[in-house]
C-alpha positions as CSV (number, residue, x, y, z in Angstrom):
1,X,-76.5,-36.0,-67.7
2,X,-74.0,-33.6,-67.1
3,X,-70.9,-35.4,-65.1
4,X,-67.5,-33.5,-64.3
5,X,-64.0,-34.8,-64.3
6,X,-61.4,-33.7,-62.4
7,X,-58.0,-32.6,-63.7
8,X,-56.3,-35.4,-62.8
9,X,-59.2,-37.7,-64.3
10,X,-58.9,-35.7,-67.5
11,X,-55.2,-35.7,-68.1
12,X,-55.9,-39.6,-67.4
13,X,-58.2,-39.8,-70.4
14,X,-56.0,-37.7,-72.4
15,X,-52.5,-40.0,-71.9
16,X,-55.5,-43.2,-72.0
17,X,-56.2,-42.8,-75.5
18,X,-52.7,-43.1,-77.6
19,X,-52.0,-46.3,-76.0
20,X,-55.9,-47.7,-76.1
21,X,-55.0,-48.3,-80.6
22,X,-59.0,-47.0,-80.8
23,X,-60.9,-44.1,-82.8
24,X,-61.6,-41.2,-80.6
25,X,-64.9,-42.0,-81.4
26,X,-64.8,-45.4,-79.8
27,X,-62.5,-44.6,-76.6
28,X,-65.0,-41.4,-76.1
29,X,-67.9,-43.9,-75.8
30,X,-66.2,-45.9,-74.0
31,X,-65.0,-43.2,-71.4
32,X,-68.3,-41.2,-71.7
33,X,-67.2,-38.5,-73.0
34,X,-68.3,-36.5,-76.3
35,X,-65.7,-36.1,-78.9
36,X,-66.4,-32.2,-78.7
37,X,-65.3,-32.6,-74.8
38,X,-62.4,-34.5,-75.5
39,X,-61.0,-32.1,-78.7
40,X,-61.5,-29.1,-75.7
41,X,-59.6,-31.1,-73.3
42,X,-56.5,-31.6,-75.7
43,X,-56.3,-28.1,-77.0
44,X,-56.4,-27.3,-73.2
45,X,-54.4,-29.9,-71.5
46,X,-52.3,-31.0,-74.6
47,X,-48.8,-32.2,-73.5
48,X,-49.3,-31.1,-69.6
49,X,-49.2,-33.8,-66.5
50,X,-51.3,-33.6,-63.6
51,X,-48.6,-31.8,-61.5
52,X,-48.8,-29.3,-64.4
53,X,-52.1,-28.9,-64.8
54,X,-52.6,-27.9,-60.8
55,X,-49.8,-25.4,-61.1
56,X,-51.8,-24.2,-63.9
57,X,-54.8,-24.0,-61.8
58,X,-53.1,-22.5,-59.1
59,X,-51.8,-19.4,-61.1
60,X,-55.4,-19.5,-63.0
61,X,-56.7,-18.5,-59.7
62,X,-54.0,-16.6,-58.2
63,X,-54.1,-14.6,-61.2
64,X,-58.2,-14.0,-60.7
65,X,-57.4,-12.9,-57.3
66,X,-55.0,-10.1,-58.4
67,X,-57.0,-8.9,-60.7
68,X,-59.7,-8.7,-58.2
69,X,-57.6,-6.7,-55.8
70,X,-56.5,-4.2,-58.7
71,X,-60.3,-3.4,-59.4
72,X,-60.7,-2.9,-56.1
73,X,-58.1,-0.4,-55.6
74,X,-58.9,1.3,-58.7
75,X,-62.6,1.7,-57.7
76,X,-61.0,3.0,-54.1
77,X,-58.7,5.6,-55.7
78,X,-61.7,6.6,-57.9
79,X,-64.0,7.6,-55.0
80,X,-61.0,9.0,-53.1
81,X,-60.7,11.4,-56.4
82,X,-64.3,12.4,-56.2
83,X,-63.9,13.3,-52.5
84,X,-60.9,15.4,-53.3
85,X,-62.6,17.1,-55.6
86,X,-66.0,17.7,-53.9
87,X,-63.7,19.2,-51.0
88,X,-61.5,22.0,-53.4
């Protein structure tokens, strides 16, 4: 069964598991959580704290709507060029 975490949950397991003294194997299981998962979630969320990791988020999806607008005035500017040209 697929279960999601939230950020904050996450960056909880990730600060959880110096001071547990277990394998990652063991604190894994015990979190249910694959080892695979957690290796993802440290290259990800390494050093970061939860107030960083929603700022990260936040410019994550700040940055996805700029890039959404630029297409869209690109594709805009493209059929304004066509009409131009249709008309000369």
């Amino acid at each position: 069964m697929k279960k999601t975490f939230t950020d904050e949950q996450i960056v909880g397991i990730l600060r959880g598991f110096e001071p547990s003294g277990k394998t990652i194997k063991e604190y894994c299981r015990e979190k249910d959580v694959s080892e695979g998962t957690f290796y993802k979630w440290r290259n990800r969320f390494g050093t970061m704290e939860v107030a960083e990791v929603k700022e990260y988020r936040q410019l994550q999806q700040e940055n996805a709507r700029l890039k959404r607008l630029l297409a869209e005035r690109d594709l805009e500017i493209d059929v304004i060029k066509e009409v131009l040209a249709k008309k000369w």
